[in-house]
C-alpha positions as CSV (number, residue, x, y, z in Angstrom):
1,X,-314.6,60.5,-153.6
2,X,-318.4,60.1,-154.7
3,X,-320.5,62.6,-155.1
4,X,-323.8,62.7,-156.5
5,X,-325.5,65.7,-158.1
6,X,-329.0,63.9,-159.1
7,X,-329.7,60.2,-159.7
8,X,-328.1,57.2,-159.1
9,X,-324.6,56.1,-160.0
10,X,-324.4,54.0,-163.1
11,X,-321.6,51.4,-163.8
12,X,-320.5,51.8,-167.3
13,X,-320.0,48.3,-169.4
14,X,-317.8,47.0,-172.1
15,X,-320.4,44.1,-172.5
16,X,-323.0,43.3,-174.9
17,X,-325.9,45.7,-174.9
18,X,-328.4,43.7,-171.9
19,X,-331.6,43.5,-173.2
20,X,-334.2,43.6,-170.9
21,X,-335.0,39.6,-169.0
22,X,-331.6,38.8,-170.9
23,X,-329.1,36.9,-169.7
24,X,-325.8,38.4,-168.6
25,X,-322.7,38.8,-170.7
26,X,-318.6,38.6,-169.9
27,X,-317.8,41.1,-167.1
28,X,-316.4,44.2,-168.4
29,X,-312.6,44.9,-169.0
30,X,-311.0,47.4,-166.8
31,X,-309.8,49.3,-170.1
32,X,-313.0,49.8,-171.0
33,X,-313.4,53.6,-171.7
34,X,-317.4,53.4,-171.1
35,X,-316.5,52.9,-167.2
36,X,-314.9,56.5,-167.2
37,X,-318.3,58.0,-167.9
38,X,-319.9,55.7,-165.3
39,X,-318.1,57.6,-162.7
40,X,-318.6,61.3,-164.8
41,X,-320.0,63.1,-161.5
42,X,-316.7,62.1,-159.5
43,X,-314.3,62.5,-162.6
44,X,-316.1,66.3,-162.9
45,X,-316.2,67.4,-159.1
46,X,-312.0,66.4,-159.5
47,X,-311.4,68.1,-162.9
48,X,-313.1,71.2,-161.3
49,X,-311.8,71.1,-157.7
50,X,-308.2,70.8,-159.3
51,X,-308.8,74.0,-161.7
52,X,-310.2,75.9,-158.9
53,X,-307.3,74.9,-157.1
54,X,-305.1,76.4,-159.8
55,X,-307.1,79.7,-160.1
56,X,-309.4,79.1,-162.7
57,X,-312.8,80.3,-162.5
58,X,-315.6,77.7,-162.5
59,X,-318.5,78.9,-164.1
60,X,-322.3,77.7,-164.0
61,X,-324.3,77.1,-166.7
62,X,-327.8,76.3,-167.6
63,X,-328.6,76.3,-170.7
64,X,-327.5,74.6,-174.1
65,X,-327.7,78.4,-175.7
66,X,-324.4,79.3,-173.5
67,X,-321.9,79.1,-175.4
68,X,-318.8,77.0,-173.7
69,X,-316.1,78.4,-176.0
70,X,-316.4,82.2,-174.8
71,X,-316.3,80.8,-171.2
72,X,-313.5,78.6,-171.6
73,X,-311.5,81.2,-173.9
74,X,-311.3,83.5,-170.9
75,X,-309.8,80.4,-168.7
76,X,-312.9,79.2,-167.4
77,X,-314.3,75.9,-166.9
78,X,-318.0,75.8,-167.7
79,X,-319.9,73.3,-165.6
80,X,-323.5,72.2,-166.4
81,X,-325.6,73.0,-163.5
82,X,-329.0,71.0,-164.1
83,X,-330.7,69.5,-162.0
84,X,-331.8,66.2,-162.2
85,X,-332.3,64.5,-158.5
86,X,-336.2,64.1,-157.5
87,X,-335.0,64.3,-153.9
88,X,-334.6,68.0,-154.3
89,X,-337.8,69.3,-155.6
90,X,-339.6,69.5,-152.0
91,X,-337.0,71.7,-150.4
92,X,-337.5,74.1,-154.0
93,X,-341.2,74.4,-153.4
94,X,-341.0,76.0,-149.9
95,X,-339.9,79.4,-152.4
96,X,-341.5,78.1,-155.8
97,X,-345.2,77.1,-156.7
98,X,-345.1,73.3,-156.6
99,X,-347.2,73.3,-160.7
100,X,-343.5,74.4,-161.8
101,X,-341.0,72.0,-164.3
102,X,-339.6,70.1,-161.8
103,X,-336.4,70.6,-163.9
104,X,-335.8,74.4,-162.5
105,X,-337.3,73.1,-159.2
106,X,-334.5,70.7,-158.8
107,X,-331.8,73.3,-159.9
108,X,-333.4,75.6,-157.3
109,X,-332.9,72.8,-154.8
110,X,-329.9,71.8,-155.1
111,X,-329.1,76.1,-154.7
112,X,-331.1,76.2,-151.3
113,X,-330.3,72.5,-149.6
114,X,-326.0,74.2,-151.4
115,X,-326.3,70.6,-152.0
116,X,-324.0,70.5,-155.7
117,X,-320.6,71.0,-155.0
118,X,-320.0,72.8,-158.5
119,X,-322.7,75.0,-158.1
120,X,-320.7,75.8,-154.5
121,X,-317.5,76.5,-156.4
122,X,-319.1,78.3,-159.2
123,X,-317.6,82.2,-159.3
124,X,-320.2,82.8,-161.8
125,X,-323.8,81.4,-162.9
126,X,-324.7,82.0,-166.8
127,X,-328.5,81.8,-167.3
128,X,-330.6,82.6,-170.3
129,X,-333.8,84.1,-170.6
130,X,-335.3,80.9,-172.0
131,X,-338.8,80.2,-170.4
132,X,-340.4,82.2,-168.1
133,X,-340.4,79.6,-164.9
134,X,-336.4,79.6,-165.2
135,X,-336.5,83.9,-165.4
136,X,-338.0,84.3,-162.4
137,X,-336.2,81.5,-160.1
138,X,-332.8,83.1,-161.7
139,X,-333.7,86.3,-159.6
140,X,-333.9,84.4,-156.6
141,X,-330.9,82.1,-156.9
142,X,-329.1,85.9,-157.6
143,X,-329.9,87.2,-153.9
144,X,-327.2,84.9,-152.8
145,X,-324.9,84.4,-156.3
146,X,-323.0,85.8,-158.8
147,X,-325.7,85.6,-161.9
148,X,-325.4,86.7,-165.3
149,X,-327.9,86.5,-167.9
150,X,-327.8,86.6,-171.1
151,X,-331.1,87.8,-173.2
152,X,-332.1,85.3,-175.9
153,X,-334.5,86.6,-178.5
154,X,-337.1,84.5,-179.3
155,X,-338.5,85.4,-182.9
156,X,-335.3,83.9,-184.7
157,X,-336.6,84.5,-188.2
158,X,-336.9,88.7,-187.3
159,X,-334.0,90.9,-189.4
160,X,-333.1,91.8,-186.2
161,X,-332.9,88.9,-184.0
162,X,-329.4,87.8,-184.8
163,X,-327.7,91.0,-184.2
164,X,-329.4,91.2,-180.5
165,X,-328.0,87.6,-179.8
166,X,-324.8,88.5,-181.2
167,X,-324.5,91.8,-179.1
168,X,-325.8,89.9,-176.4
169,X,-322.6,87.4,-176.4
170,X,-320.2,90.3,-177.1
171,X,-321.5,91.8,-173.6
172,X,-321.2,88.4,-172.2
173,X,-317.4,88.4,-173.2
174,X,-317.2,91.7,-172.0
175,X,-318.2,91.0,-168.3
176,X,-316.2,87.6,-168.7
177,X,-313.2,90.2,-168.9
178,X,-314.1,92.6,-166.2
179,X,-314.8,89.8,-163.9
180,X,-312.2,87.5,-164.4
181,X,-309.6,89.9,-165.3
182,X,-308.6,88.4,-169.0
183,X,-308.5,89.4,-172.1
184,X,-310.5,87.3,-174.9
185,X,-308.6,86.9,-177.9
186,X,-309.8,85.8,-181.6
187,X,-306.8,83.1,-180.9
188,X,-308.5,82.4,-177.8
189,X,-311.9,81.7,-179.0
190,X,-310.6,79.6,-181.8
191,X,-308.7,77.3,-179.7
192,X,-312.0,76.8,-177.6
193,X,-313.7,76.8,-180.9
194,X,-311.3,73.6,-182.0
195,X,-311.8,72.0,-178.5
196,X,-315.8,72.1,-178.8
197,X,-315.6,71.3,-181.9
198,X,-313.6,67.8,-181.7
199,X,-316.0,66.7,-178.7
200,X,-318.9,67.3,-180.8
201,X,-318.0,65.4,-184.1
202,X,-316.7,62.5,-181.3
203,X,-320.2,63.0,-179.8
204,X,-321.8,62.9,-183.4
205,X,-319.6,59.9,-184.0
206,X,-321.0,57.8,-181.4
207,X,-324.9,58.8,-182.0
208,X,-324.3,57.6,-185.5
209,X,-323.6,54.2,-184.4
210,X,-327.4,54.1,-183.4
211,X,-328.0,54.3,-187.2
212,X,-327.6,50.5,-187.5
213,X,-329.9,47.7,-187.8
214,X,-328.2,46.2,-184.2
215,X,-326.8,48.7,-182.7
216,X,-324.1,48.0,-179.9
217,X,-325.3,50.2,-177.6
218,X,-328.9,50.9,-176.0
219,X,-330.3,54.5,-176.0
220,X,-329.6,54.6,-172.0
221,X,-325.8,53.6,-173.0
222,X,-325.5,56.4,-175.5
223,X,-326.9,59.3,-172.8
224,X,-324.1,58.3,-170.3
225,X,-321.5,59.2,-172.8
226,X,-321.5,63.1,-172.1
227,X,-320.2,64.9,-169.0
228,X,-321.2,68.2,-167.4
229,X,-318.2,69.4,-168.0
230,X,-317.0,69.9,-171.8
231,X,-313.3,68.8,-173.4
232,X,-312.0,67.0,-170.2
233,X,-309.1,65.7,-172.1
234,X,-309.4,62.4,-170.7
235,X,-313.0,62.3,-171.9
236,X,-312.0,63.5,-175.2
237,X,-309.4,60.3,-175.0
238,X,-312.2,58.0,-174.1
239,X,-314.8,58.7,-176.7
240,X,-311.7,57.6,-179.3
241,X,-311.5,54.4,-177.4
242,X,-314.7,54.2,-177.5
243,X,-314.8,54.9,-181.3
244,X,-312.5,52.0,-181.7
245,X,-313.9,49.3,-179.4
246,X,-317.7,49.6,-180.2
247,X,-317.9,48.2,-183.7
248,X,-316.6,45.2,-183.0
249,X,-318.8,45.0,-179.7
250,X,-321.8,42.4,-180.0
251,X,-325.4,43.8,-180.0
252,X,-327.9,42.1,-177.8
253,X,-329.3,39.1,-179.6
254,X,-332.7,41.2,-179.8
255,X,-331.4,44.9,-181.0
256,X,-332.7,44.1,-184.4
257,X,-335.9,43.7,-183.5
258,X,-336.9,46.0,-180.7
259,X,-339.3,48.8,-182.1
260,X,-336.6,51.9,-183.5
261,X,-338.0,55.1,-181.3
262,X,-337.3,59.1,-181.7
263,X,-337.7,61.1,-179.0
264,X,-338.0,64.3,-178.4
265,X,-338.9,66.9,-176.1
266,X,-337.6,67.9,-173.1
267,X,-334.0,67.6,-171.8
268,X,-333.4,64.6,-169.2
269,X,-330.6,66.4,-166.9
270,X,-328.2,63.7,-165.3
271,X,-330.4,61.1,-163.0
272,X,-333.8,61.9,-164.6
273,X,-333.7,59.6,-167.3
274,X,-336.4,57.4,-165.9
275,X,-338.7,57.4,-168.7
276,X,-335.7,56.2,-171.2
277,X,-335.2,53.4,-169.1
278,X,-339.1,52.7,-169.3
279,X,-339.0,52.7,-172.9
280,X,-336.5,50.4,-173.4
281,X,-337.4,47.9,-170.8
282,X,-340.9,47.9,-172.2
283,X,-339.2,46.3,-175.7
284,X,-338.2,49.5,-177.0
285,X,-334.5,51.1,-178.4
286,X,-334.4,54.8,-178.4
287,X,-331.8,55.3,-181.6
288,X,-332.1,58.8,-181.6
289,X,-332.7,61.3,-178.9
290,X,-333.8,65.1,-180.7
291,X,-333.7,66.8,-177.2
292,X,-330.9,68.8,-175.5
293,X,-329.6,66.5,-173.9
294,X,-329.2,64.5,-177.5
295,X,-328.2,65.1,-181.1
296,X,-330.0,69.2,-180.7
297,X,-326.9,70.8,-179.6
298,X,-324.1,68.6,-181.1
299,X,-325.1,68.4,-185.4
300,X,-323.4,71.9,-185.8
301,X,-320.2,73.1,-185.5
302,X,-318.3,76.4,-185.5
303,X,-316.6,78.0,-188.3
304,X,-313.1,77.1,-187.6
305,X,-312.0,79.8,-190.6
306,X,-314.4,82.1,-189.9
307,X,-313.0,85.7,-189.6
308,X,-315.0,86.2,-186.9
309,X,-315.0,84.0,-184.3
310,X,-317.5,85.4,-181.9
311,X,-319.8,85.8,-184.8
312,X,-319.5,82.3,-186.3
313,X,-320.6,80.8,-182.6
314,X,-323.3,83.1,-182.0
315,X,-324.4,81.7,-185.1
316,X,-324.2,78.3,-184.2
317,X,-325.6,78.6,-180.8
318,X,-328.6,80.7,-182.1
319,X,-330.0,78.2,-184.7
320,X,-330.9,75.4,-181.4
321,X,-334.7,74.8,-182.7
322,X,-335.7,74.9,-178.5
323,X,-339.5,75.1,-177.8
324,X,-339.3,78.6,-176.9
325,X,-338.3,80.0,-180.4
326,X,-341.8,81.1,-182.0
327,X,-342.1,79.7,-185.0
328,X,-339.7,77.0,-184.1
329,X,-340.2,75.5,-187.7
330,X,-336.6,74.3,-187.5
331,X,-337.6,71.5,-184.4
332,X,-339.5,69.8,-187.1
333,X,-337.5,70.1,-189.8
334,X,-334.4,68.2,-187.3
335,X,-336.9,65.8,-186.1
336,X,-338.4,65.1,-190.0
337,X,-334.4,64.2,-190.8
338,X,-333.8,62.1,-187.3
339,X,-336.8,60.0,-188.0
340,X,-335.1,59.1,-192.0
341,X,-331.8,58.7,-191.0
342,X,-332.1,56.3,-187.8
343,X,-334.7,55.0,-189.4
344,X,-337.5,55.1,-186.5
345,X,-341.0,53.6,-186.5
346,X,-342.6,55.6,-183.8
347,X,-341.8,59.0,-181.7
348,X,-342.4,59.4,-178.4
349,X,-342.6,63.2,-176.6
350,X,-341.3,63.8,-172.9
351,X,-342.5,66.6,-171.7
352,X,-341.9,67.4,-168.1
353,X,-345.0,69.4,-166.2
354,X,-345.6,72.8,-166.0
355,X,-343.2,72.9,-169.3
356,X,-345.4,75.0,-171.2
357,X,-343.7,75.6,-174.6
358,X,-343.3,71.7,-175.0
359,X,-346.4,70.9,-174.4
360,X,-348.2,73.5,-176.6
361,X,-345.7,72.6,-179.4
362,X,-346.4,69.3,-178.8
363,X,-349.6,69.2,-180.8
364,X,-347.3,69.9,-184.1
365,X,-345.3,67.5,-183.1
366,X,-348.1,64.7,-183.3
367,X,-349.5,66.4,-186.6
368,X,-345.5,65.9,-187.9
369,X,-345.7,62.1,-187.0
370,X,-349.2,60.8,-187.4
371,X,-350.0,63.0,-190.9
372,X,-346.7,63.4,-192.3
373,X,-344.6,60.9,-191.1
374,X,-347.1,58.0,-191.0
375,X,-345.7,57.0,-187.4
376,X,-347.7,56.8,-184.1
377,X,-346.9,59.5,-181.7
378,X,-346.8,59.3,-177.9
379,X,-346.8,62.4,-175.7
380,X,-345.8,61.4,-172.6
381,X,-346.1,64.4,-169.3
382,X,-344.6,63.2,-166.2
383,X,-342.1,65.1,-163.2
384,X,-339.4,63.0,-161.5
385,X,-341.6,61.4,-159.3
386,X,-341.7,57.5,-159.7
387,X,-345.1,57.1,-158.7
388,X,-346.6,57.1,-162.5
389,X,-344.3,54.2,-163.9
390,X,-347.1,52.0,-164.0
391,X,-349.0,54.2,-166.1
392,X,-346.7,55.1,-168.5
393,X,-345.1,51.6,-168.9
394,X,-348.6,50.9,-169.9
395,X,-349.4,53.0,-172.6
396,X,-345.6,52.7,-174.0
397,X,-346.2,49.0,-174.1
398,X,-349.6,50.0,-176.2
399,X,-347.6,51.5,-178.6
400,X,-345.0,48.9,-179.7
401,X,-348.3,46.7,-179.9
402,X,-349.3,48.9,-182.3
403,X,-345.9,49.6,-184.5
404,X,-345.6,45.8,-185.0
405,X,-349.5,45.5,-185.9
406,X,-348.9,48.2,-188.7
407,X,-345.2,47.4,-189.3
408,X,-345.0,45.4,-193.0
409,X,-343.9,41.6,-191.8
């Protein structure tokens, strides 16, 4: 079965990393445990038809601030709801102002056109009180489904602040309960806790190769190895093969010598990666993404030992440095220590229209790279339309011209 929730369909490779105009490499092997997350959208829609099946509750989420190991300790199988698909933005904006992030438009799409099969399965949506575009289309996509949301504070350096977010996911465990009929145990949560846990240092595991001079994978490689849905065990099982089989993969005969680039910014869902692909087609090798659909959400862990385990992943989940958080001092902190350890030579910002909080913060953000760094910074504000590809292929090509002028040799 093929189902597509946003995008195209990507084949996954055990080949060479293809630089762009280069030639073709052996055909991949048919152990190769990149093709699994080629077909992540099918392996997902079975994973979750076959719980549902068994009487496990599918639940929606939205946001990297949910925390997956509460859902899945009450039995749950949390399922990553973002949009990503251009194609359903128009049917959004006959209910939402068209000057909206086309991110929460295409979510909203996908809700009216009932046009993603997990968010058709879903018994519950978790949203957050993140920005205030995704507040308002939450109480719409509520008329018709199950929503809860959970309040995020957004002053995380008040005395108070983390005690509201912690309260916050002890209610969220609470309605968990009610809902589902299941008690939440500490030996629950710590068996989620172990789960996350594991995918995240895999996850972390497989950034880090990025750190090298050639690295064996492209930045458009690296993003396909997630999945909407969390500690598949199969996944789990492929990012250890993976593990094993990509050091001794060959770069592309140019990986040393494309310009190294951070970005940063806004998430790219699944199939709204567009402006990745322009960056590295236009001589570029993104070898670290900051966003939330990067490195953000994976470089902590829970406290296994904590005694506490609803305390130990609110605290996790509550020091994401997201764009909304005022001051988000801790976004440049993360990107300050990206930019030395994968060793970049430029940073370039996505930020997706309408996204206000990106795009405000996005003036420190070039002050952090053009003052204190000594990089050049490119801000870069685009929807999921095609149509400015040109453009921005343009002025990304501008900028490697300018990191090799200024690079020494």
């Amino acid at each position: 079965m093929s189902i597509r929730c946003g995008g195209k369909r990507r084949k996954g490779s055990c080949r060479p990393a293809k630089s762009p105009g280069g030639s073709s490499a052996k055909p991949a092997r048919d152990e190769c445990p990149l093709t699994r997350f080629s077909q992540m959208i099918d392996n997902c829609y079975e994973y979750a038809a076959a719980a549902k099946a068994a009487g496990r509750p599918i639940v929606g989420i939205l946001c990297e601030y949910t925390p997956r190991e509460i859902i899945m300790a009450a039995g749950a199988v949390p399922v990553c709801l973002c949009g990503g698909s251009a194609e359903m933005v128009g049917p959004a904006e006959r209910d939402l102002p068209a000057n909206l992030c086309p991110l929460i438009k295409s979510t909203y799409g996908f809700h009216v056109e009932k046009a993603n099969p997990f968010l058709e399965m879903a018994d519950l949506v978790v949203a957050e009180t993140t920005c205030d575009g995704k507040k308002k289309m939450y109480e719409l996509m509520a008329e018709s489904r199950p929503m809860y949301v959970l309040e995020l504070t957004q002053k995380p350096d008040d005395g108070g602040a983390f005690e509201h977010w912690l309260g916050e996911l002890r209610r969220l465990k609470a309605e968990l309960e009610r809902r589902f009929g299941v008690r939440i145990t500490d030996a629950k949560l710590r068996k989620a806790i172990a789960l996350m846990n594991r995918e995240r240092r895999l996850r972390r595991a497989l950034a880090g190769l990025m750190k090298a001079d050639a690295p064996v994978l492209t930045g458009r490689e690296l993003i396909d190895l997630k999945s909407s849905i969390s500690c598949i065990p199969e996944d789990l099982a492929a990012y250890e093969a993976a593990l094993r089989m990509l050091p001794a993969r060959p770069p592309a005969a140019d990986a040393g010598s494309r310009v190294r680039v951070l970005m940063t910014g806004v998430p790219m869902a699944h199939g709204a990666e567009r402006v990745l692909e322009i960056v590295e087609n236009a001589g570029g090798l993104v070898v670290a993404m900051e966003n939330c659909t990067g490195v953000k959400p994976i470089l902590e862990d829970v406290d296994e030992k904590a005694s506490d385990p609803l305390r130990a992943i609110a605290e996790k989940y509550f020091h994401l440095p997201c764009s909304v958080m005022t001051p988000n001092d801790r976004r440049l902190k993360l990107l300050k220590d990206l930019a030395g350890e994968y060793r970049v030579q430029c940073i370039v910002e996505l930020v997706w229209q309408a996204c206000l909080t990106y795009d405000v913060e996005s003036h420190r953000i070039k002050r952090l790279a053009e003052e204190e760094l000594k990089m050049p910074h490119l801000r870069i504000e685009t929807d999921y339309s095609p149509s400015d590809s040109a453009r921005i292929t343009v002025r990304v090509e501008a900028l490697f011209e300018t990191v090799r002028a200024t690079s020494p040799g």
